[in-house]
C-alpha positions in Angstrom: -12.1 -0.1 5.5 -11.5 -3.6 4.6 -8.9 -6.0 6.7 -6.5 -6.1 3.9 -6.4 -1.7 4.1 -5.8 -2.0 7.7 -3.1 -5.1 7.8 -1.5 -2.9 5.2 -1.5 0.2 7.5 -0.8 -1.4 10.3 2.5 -3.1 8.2 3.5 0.3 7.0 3.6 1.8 10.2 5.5 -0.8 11.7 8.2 -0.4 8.8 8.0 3.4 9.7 8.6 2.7 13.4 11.5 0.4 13.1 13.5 2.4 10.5 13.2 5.2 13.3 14.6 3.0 15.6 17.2 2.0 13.3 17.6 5.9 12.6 18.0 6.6 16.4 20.6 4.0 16.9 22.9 4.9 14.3 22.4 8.7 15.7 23.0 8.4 19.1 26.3 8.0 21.2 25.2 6.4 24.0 26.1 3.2 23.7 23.0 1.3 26.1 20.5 3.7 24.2 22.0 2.5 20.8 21.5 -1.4 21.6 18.5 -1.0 23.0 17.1 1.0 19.7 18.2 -2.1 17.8 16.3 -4.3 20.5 13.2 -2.5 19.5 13.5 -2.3 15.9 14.9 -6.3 15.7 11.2 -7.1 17.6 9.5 -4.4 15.4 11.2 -6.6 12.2 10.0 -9.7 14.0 6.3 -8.8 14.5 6.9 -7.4 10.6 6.9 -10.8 9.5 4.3 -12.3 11.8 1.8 -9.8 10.0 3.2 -10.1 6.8 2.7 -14.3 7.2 -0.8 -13.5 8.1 -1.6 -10.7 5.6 -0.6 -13.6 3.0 -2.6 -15.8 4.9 -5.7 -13.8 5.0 -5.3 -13.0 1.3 -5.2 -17.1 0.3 -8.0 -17.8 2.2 -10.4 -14.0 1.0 -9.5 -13.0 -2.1 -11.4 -9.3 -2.0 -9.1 -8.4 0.7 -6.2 -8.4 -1.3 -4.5 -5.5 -2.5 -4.1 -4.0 -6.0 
């Protein structure tokens, strides 16, 4: 499995986890709970673009990682 496959993976499971978050905020009542699921999924977002900057990154500087 190349780099590019896993920063990929890794990206897409990250989007997965903060729209749960996202999804248990706007489901729950409790109103601590709630801003704490948008805590998590604001830092989730933020380490989102870290990798993306570094996916982009990574495919400047090796081309054969890039995705298709």
């Amino acid at each position: 499995m190349t780099v590019g496959t896993q920063m990929q993976q890794v990206i897409a499971s990250i989007q997965s986890a903060a729209a749960t978050m996202k999804s248990f905020a706007l489901e729950t009542q409790d109103q601590q709970a709630k801003q704490q699921y948008n805590q998590i999924s604001q830092n989730l977002e933020s380490a989102l673009q870290t990798l993306k900057q570094r996916q982009q990154y990574i495919e400047g500087q090796e081309p054969q990682y890039k995705q298709q």
